[in-house]
RODREN-707156 format. One line per 3 residues: their letters; for each residue x, y, z of C-alpha. Coordinates in Angstrom, 2 decimals. Layout:
a = X Y Z  ...
***
This chain:
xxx = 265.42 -88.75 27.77  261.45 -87.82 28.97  262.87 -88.10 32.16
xxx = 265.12 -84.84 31.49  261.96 -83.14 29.95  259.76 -80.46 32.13
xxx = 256.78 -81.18 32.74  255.44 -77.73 30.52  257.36 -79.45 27.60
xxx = 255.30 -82.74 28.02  252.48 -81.07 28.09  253.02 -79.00 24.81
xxx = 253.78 -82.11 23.06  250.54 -83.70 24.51  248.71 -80.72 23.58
xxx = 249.62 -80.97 19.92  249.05 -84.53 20.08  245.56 -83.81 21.49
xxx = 244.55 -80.85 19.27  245.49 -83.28 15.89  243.07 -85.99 17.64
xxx = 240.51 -83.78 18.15  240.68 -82.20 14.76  240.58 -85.47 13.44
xxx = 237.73 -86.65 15.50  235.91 -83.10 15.36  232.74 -84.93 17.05
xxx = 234.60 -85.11 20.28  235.37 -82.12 22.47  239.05 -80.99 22.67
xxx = 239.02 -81.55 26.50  237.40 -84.95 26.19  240.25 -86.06 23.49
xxx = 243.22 -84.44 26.35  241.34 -86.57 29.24  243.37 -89.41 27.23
xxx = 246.57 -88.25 28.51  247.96 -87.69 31.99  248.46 -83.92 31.52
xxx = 247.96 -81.54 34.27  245.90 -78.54 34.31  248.95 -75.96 33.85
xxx = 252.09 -76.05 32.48  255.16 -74.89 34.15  257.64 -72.84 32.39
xxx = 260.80 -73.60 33.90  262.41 -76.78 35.12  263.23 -78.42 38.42
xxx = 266.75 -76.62 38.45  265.17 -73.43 37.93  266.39 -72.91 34.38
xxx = 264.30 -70.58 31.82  263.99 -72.52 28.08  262.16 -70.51 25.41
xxx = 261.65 -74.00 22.86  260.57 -76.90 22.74  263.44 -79.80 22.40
xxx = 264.00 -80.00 19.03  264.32 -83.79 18.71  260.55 -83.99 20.10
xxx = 259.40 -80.95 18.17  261.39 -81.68 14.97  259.60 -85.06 14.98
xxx = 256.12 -83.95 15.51  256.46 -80.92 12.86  258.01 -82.92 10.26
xxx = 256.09 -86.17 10.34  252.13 -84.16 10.94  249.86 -84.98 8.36
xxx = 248.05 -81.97 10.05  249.13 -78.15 9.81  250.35 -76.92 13.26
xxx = 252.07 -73.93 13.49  253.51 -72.70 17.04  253.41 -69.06 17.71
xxx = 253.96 -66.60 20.59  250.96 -64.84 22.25  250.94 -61.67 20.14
xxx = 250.56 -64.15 17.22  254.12 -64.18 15.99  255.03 -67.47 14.09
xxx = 257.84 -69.31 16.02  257.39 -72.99 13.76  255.40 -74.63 11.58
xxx = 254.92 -78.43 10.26  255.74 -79.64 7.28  252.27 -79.60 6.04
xxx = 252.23 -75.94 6.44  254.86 -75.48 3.79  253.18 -78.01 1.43
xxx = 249.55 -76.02 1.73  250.99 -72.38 1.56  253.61 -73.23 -1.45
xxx = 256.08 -70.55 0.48  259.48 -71.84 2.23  260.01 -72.26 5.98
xxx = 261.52 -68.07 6.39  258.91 -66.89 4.46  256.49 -67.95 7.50
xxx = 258.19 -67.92 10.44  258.48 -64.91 12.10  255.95 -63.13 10.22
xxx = 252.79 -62.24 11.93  249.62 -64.99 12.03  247.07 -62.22 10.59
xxx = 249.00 -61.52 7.71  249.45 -65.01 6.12  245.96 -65.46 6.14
xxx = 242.97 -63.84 5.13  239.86 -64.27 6.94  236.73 -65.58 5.90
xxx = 233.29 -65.39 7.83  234.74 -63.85 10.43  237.34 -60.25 10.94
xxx = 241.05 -61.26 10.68  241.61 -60.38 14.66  238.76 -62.70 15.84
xxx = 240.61 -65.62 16.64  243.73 -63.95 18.65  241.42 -61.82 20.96
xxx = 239.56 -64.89 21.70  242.37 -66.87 22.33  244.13 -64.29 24.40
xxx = 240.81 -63.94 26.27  239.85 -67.27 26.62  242.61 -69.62 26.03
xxx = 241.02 -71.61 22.86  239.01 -70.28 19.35  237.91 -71.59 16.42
xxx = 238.46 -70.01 12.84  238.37 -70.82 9.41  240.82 -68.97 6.93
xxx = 241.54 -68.66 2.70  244.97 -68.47 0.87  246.03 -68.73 -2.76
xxx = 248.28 -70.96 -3.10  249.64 -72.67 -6.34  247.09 -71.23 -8.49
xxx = 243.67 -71.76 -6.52  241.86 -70.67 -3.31  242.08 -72.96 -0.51
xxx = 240.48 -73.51 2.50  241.85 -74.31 5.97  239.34 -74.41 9.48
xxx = 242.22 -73.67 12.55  241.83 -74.57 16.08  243.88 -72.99 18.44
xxx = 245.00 -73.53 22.22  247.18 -71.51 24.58  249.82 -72.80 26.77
xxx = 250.62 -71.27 30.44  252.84 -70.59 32.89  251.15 -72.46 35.91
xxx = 253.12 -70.24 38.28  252.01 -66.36 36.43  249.51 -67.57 34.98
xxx = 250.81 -66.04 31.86  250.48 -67.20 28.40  253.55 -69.15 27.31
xxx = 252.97 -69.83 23.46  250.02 -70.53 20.96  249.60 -74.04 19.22
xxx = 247.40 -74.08 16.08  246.29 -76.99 14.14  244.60 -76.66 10.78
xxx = 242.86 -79.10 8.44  242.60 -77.92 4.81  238.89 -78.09 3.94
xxx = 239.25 -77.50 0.06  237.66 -80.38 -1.52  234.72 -80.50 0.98
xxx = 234.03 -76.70 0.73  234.27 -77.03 -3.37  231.97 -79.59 -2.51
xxx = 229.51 -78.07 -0.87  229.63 -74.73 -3.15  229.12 -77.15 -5.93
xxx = 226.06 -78.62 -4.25  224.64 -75.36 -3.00  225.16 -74.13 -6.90
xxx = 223.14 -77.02 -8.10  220.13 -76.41 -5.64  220.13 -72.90 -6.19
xxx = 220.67 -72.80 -9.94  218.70 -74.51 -12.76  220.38 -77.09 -14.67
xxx = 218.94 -76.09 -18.18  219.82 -72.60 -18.49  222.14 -72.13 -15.89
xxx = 220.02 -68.84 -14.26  219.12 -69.11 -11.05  216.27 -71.87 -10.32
xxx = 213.25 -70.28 -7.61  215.06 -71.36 -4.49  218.04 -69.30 -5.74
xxx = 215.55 -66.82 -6.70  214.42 -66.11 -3.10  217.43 -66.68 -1.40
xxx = 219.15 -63.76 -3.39  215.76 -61.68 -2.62  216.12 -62.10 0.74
xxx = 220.02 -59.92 0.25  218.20 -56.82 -1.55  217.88 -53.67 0.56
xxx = 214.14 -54.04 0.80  213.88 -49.93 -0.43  215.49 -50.63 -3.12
xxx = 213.59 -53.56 -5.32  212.40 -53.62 -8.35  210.76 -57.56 -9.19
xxx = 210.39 -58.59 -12.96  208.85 -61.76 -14.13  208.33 -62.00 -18.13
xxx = 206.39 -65.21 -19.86  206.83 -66.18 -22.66  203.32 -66.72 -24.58
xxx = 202.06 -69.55 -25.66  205.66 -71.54 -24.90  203.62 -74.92 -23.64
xxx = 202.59 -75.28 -27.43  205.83 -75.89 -28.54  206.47 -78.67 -25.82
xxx = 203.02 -79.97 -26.85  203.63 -79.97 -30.62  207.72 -79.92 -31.09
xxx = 208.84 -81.94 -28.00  210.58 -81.02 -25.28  214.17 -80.87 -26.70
xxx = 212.54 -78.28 -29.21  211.23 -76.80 -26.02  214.46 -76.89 -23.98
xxx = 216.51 -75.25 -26.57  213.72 -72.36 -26.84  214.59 -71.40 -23.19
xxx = 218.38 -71.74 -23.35  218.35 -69.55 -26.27  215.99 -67.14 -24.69
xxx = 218.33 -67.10 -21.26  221.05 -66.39 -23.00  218.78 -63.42 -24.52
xxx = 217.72 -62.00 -21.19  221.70 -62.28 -20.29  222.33 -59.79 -23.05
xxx = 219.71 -57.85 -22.76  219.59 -57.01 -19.19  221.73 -54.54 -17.29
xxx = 225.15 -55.53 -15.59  224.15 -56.02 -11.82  220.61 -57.61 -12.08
xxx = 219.63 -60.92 -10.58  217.93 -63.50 -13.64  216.49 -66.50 -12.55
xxx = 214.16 -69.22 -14.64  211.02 -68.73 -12.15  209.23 -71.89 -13.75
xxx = 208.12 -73.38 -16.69  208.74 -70.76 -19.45  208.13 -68.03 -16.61
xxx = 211.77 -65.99 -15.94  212.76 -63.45 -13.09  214.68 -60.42 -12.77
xxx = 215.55 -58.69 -9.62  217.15 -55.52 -9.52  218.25 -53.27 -6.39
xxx = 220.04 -50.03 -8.03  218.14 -47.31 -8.47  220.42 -46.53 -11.83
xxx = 219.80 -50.60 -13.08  216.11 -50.01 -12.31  215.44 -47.10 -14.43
xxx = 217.78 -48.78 -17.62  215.58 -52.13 -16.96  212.08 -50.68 -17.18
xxx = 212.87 -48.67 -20.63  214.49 -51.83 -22.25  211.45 -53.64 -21.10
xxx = 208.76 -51.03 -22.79  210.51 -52.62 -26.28  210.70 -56.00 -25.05
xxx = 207.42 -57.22 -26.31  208.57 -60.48 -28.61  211.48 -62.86 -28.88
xxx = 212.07 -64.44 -32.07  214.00 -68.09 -32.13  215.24 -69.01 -34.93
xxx = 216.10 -73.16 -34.92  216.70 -76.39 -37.33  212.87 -77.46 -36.98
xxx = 211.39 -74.41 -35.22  212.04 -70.94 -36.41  209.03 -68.31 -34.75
xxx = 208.72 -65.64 -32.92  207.29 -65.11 -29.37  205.16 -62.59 -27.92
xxx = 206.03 -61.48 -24.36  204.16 -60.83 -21.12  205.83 -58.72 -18.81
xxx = 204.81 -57.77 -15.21  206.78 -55.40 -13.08  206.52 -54.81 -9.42
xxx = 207.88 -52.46 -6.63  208.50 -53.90 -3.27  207.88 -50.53 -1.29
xxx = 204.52 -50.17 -2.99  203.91 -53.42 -3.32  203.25 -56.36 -0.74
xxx = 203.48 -56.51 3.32  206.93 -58.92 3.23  209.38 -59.45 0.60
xxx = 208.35 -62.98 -0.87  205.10 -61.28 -2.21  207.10 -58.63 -4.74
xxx = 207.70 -62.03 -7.12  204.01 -63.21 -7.14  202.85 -59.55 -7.70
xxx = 205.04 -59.33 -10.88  203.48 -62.76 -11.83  200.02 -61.54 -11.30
xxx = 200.98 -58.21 -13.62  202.54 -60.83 -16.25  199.00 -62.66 -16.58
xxx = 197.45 -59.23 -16.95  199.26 -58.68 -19.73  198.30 -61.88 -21.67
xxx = 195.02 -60.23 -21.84  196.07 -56.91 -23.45  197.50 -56.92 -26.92
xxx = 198.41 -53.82 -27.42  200.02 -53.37 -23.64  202.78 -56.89 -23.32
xxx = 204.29 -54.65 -19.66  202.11 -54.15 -16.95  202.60 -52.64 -13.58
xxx = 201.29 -54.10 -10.36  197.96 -52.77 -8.92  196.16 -54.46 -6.11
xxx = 192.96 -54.14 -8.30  194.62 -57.18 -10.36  194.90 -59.39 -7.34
xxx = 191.30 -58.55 -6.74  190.80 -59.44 -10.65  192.83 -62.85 -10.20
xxx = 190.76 -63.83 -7.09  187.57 -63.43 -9.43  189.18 -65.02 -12.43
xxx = 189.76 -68.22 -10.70  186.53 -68.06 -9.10  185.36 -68.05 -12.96
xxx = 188.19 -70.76 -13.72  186.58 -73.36 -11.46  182.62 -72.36 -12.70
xxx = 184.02 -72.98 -15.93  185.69 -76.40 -15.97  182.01 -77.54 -14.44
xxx = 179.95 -75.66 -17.53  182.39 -77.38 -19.77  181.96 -80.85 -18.19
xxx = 177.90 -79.86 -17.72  177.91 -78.67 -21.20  176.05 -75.59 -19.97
xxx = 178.08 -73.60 -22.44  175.32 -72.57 -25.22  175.45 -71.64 -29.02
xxx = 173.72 -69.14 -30.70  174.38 -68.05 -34.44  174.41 -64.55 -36.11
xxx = 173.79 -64.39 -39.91  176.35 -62.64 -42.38  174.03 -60.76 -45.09
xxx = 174.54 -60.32 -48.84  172.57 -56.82 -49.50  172.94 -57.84 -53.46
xxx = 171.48 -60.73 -53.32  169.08 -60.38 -49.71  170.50 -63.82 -49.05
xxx = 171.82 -65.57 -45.54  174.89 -66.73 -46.76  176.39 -67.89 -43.59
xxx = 175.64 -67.96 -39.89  178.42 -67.59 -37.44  178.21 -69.53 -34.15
xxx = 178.97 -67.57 -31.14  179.66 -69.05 -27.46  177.12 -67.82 -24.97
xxx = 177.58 -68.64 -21.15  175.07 -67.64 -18.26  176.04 -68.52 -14.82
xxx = 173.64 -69.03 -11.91  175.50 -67.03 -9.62  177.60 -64.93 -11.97
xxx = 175.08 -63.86 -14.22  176.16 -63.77 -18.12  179.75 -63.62 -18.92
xxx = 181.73 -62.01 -21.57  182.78 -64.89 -24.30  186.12 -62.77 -24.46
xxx = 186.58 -62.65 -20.60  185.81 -66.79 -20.38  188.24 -67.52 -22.81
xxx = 191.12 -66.23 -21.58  190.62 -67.65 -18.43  190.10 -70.47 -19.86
xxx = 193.43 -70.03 -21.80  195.03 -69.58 -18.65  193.31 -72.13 -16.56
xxx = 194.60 -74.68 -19.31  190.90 -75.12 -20.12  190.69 -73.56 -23.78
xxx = 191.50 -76.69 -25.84  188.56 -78.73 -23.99  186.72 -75.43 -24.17
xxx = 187.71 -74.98 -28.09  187.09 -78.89 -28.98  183.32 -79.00 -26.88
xxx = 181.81 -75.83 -28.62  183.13 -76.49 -31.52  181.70 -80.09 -31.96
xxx = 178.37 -78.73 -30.25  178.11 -75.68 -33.50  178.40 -78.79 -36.47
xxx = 175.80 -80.54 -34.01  173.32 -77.69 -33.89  173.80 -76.96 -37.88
xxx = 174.09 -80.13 -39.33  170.31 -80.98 -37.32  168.56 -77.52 -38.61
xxx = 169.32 -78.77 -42.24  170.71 -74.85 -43.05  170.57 -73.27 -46.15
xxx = 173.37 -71.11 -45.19  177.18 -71.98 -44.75  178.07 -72.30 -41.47
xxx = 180.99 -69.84 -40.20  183.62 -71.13 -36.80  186.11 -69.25 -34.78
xxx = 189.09 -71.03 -33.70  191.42 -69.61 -31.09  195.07 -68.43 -32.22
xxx = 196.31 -70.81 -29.64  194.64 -74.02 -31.07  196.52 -72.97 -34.97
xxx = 199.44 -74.69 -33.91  197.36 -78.17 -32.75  198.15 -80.53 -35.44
xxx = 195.28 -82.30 -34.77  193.35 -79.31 -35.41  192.19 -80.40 -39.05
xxx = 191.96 -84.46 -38.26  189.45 -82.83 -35.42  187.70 -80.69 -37.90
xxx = 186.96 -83.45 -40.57  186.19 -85.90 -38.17  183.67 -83.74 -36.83
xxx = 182.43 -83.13 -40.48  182.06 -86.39 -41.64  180.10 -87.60 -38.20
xxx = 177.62 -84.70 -38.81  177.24 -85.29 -42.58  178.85 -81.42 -43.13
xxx = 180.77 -81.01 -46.26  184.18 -79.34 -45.06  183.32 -76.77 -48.01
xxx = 180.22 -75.75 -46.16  182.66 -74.28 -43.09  184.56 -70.96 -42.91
xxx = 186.79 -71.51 -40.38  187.18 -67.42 -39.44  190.98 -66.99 -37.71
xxx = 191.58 -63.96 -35.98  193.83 -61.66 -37.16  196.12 -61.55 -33.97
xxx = 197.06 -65.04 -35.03  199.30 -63.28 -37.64  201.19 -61.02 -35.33
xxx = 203.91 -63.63 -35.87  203.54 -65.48 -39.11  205.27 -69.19 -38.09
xxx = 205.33 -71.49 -40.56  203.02 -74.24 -38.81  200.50 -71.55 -38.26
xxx = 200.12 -71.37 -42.37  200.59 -75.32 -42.50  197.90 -75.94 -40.85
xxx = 195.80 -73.27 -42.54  196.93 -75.49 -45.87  195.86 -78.25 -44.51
xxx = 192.31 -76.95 -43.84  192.41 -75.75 -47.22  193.32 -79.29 -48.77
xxx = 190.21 -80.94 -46.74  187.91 -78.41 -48.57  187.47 -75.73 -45.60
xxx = 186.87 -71.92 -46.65  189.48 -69.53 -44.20  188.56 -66.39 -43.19
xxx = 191.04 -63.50 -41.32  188.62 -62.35 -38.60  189.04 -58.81 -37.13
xxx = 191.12 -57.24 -39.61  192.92 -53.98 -38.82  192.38 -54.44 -35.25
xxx = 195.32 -55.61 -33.98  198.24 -56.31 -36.04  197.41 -55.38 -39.73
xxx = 199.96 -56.57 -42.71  199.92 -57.03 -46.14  202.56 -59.69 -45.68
xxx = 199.46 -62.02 -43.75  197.51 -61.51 -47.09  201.01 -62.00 -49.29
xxx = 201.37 -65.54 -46.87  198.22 -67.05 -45.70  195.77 -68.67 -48.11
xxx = 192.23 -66.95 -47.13  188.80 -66.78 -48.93  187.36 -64.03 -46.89
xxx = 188.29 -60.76 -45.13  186.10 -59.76 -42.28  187.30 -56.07 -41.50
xxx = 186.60 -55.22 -37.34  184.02 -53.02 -36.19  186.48 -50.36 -35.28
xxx = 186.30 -49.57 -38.69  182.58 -49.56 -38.86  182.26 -47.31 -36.21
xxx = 184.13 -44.45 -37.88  182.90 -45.42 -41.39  181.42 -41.63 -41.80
xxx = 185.35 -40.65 -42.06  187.14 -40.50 -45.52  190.18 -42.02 -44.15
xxx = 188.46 -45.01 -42.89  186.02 -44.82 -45.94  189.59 -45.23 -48.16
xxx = 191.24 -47.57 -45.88  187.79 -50.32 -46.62  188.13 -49.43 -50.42
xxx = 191.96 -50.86 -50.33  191.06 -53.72 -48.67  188.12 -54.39 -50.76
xxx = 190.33 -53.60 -53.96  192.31 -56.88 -52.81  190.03 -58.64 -52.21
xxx = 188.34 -58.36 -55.60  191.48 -58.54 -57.68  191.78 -61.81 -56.20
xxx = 188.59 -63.20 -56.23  188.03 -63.27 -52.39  185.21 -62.00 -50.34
xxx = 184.89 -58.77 -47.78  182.48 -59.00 -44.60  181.89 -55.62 -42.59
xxx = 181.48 -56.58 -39.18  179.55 -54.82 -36.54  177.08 -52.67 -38.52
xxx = 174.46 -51.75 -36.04  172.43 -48.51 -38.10  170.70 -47.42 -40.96
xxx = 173.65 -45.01 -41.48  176.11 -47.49 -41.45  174.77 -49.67 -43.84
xxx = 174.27 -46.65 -46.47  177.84 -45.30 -46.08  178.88 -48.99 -46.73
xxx = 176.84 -49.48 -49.43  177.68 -46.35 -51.26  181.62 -47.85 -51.26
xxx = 180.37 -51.49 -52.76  180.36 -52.98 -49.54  177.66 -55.24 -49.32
xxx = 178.25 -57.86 -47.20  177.41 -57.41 -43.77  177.11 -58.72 -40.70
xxx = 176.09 -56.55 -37.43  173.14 -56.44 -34.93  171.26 -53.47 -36.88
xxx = 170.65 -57.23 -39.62  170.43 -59.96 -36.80  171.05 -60.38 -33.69
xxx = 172.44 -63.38 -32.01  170.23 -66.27 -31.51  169.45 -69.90 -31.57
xxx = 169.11 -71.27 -35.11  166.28 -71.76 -36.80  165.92 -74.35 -39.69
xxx = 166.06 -73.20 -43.24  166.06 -69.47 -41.97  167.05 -67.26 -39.17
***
């Protein structure tokens, strides 16, 4: 029966045959897989009798359609379906009329490339390439089409259009799923910092406005709670930032506790800076962990900010650590001052971790004065650090970097050990009077330290006011006021340090067991006032009515220490009495 067959009919089937080899065996070149048949170059269109035939035979063609693993669909050269395999039915869920003699372009719908792509080449160049999506029984699938053109070898013209397609579902599902994982972060499900940058890369550079919030302190509760603890802390708080932000912004999980937001329209941008001016604490309330979170927010603009794109994220970072340093400010705005300021911090950063390891960090000690009683009744040590190069620096300014360097709790543990040292060998009438961090209140090992320390240096623990500033408080957790208890069981006298100057409440006095209230210079300063004159006389009020003490800090003149006096504020502590300085024995 081949023998009846024209050649251009061979040659079809051959071509088919070839185009489902080559699909199959995509590393070889369609050309290369034909070279295994004895085709010629062109195909004819009519036979050796002269007669036209528009079709292929149908007991070659029926064969080759119905037994195809591979879709192949047969169309004309403006891209009308003539046939299609059996495959193509299966794939498309749609019966044989529904396809044939409908137009190519409108069965599928293009991906990655326009719809007419494929036909223009094809009628251009005889061959193309294209990939194509459908629904079909409930889900998206994907098929990648090669197509060929048959000729007449006479006209030259083209006879008919073979495509064969290979669906490409599960391996593109695949791939989406793996491109998901690398860009995404498993915890939280936000986008991980490779997604992060990939999706800043799509913004409209104009239009950008680069977020990256910390949450403060959040290592402590990996430290202290575990990382499950820890882990459920930042799905809760993702889920938080997915409800809080506005519909069309980018969130991602930067690192660590550190989380992104990218936002492009102008409209988003102006809803997400005024929800971030009250976004300055999370609270999380667990089983074992129920607290509440300050946050530190930095904010960048691309167009202001940074000579390529990449540098809007690390700008917002920078603004973020700025903000760690503020209390009373949790969202800052990018500046290029504060990548000037970062480039000295970790200049101070790396001086530091040497001092700490020299121990060239020194102590002095400033009295606290009863006026009653002209008595030294304790002597406060105070951190002093003088660089070589630097010159003296700020104990304020060294221990936030510290804090941030991840120095503070070798910082904390050294000077603290060094003040019982330095005491316990002057032999001290007075008590002696220790500031701990707010960071270190959550360190369970924060009171084993402390006795250890006493009992090594022969120090009674009821000889030591351990002073606590009052910013601790700003979020009363539970295991800050366990672990003030458990000072308080090992003998040690608490005092609230800097009271009124940050965050002032009655309920820190209802909850926290103290002995002492030092009230903050701020007050002192202004002291002449009758508000501030009425505000001391409260506090001192509580104070007496439970038996505790009030300290004035930072009295400095004569004035001062009359107004005070005249309000029954005696104790004092302030350069105009002492100023800082190494201790003396028996006196100061």
């Amino acid at each position: 029966m081949l023998n009846l067959l024209r050649k251009t009919e061979i040659h079809a089937i051959l071509l088919i045959m070839s185009l489902v080899m080559a699909t199959i065996f995509q590393e070889y070149e369609i050309l290369h897989v034909m070279m295994m048949f004895p085709v010629l170059p062109h195909f004819q269109k009519e036979d050796t009798q002269g007669n036209q035939r528009e079709q292929l035979p149908k007991q070659i063609t029926s064969v080759v359609l119905k037994n195809a693993d591979e879709l192949i669909v047969i169309m004309s050269p403006e891209g009308i379906i003539k046939d299609v395999s059996e495959r193509v039915l299966e794939v498309y869920d749609k019966p044989y009329e529904s396809i044939v003699g409908q137009h190519a372009l409108a069965v599928n719908e293009s991906v990655n490339r326009r719809s007419d792509t494929w036909l223009k080449e094809v009628n251009a160049h005889g061959c193309a390439m294209s990939e194509a999506t459908i629904h079909a029984e409930g889900q998206k699938k994907y098929i990648r089409w090669r197509h060929e053109a048959l000729y007449d070898e006479t006209t030259q013209e083209m006879i008919k259009i073979i495509s064969i397609g290979r669906e490409m579902t599960d391996y593109l599902l695949i791939n989406e799923a793996l491109h998901h994982e690398k860009n995404h972060d498993a915890l939280t499900g936000l986008l991980n910092e490779r997604g992060l940058f990939e999706r800043l890369h799509a913004y409209k550079k104009t239009q950008l406005t680069a977020v990256v919030i910390d949450i403060y302190r959040f290592t402590q509760v990996n430290d202290y709670y575990g990382h499950t603890i820890g882990d459920d802390v930042l799905i809760d708080f993702a889920q938080t930032l997915k409800n809080k932000m506005p519909k069309g912004c980018e969130i991602a999980r930067y690192s660590g506790s550190k989380f992104a937001v990218l936002c492009g329209d102008a409209s988003n941008i102006g809803a997400l800076k005024n929800i971030l001016r009250d976004f300055d604490t999370y609270t999380y309330e667990g089983v074992t962990l129920s607290t509440t979170f300050s946050l530190n927010i930095g904010v960048a603009d691309y167009v202001a900010n940074g000579e390529n794109i990449d540098q809007v994220i690390a700008n917002a970072s920078i603004a973020s650590r700025e903000s760690t340093n503020d209390p009373f400010h949790h969202l800052k705005v990018y500046t290029e001052f504060m990548n000037t300021q970062l480039k000295n911090n970790l200049l101070i950063a790396s001086k530091l971790r040497h001092a700490i390891e020299n121990h060239d960090i020194d102590i002095d000690f400033q009295s606290i004065i009863n006026l009653k009683t002209h008595t030294v009744e304790y002597v406060e040590a105070l951190a002093r650090w003088h660089d070589e190069e630097l010159g003296p620096i700020n104990p304020e300014t060294f221990i936030n970097i510290a804090d941030q360097a991840n120095l503070l709790s070798n910082l904390e543990n050294y000077l603290l050990e060094k003040a019982m040292e330095i005491y316990a060998s002057h032999n001290v009438d007075a008590y002696l009077a220790l500031n701990l961090t707010p960071q270190s209140m959550i360190d369970h090992t924060l009171s084993n330290n402390l006795l250890q320390w006493s009992k090594h240096y022969g120090i009674a623990p009821e000889r030591i006011m351990i002073e606590i500033s009052e910013r601790t408080f700003v979020n009363i957790s539970t295991d800050y006021v366990k672990n003030i208890e458990r000072l308080k069981a090992e003998g040690f006298l608490i005092a609230i340090d800097d009271f009124g100057k940050d965050y002032s409440s009655l309920a820190v006095l209802r909850n926290v067991p103290y002995d002492m209230i030092k009230i903050d210079r701020m007050f002192t300063e202004t002291i002449q006032e009758d508000e501030t004159k009425e505000i001391i006389k409260m506090v001192k009020a509580i104070t007496r009515s439970n038996n505790k003490m009030l300290v004035i800090e930072g009295v400095e003149s004569k004035i001062q220490v009359e107004a005070l006096k005249s309000i029954g504020c005696y104790r004092q502590q302030g350069y105009y009495h002492d100023m800082p300085k190494k201790l003396e024995k028996k006196s100061l």
